[in-house]
N, C-alpha and C positions, 0 to 999 in steps of 0.2 A: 751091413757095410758101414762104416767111418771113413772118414778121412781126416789126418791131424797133422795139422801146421805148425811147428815151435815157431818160437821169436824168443829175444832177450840174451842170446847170446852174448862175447865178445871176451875183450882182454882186462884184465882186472890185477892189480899188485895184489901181492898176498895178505890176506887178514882183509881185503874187500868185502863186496857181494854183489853180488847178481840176484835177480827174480827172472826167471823161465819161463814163458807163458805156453801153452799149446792148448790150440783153436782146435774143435772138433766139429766136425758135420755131422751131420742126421738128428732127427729125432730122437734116436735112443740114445743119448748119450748116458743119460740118466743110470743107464742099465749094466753100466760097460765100469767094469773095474777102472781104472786108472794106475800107470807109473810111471818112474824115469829110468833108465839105465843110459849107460855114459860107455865109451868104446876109449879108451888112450892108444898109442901109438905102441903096433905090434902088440895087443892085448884083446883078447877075449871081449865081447860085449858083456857088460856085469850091470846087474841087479844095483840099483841107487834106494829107490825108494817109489811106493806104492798106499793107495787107497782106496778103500771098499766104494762101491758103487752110493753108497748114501755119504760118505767122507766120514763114517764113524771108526772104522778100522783103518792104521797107517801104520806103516813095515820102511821100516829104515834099516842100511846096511851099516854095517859096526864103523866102519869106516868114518858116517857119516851122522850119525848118529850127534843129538845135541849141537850141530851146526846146519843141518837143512830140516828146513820144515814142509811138504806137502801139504796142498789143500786144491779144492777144487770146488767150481760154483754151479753149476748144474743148468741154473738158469741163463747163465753165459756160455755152456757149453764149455767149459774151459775150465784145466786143472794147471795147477802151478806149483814150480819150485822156488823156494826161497832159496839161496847161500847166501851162509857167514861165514864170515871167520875162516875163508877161504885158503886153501894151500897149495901146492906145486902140484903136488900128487893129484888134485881135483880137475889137472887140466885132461880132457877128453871131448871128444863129438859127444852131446847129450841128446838120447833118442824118447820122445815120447811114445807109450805104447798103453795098448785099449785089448780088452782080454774082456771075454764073458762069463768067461773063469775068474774063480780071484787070484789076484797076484798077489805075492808074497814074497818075505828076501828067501824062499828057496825057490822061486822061480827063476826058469834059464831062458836066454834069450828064443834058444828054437822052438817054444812050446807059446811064444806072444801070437793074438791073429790078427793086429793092426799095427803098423811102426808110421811115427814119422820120417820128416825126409834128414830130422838130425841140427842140433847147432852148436859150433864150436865155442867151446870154453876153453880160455889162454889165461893162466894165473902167473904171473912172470913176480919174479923176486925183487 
């Protein structure tokens, strides 16, 4: 069992950034994949970006690709999202999520076994 807390949300002009952070409980965090998926108004919860249990493997969505960076510190418990170069289209609730699986950008949100409770990103023009 995990429990995962975001922080770092908020509202940002475009071509900004934001850093993400989500706090993990337990012992094993170590053990636990790591990702982000992001939810926008009246849309599916989608795949952002993901990494492997040691932070050597990281899976970005095309979308996103070249402007977020994943990483995560193990010793903090805690995995984070970088944005740049922020756009309209980036605005959504951002969910952190913990898989014992790896995550991957084919993974779908009904298949994650830990979410947080989610933080809003507002990229206004």
């Amino acid at each position: 069992q995990v429990q995962l807390v975001e922080s770092g949300g908020g509202l940002v002009q475009a071509g900004g950034s934001l850093r993400l952070s989500c706090a993990a409980s337990g012992r094993t965090f170590r053990t636990y994949s790591m990702g982000w998926f992001r939810q926008g108004p009246g849309k599916e919860r989608e795949f952002v970006a993901a990494i492997s249990w040691r932070g050597i493997g990281t899976y970005y969505a095309d979308s996103v690709k070249g402007r977020f960076t994943i990483s995560r510190d193990n010793a903090k418990n805690t995995v984070y999202l970088q944005m740049n170069n922020l756009k309209l289209e980036d605005t959504a609730v951002y969910y952190c999520a913990a898989d014992l699986g790896p995550i991957t950008s084919g993974s779908k949100y009904y298949s994650i076994d830990f979410w947080g409770q989610g933080t809003q990103v507002t990229v206004s023009s």
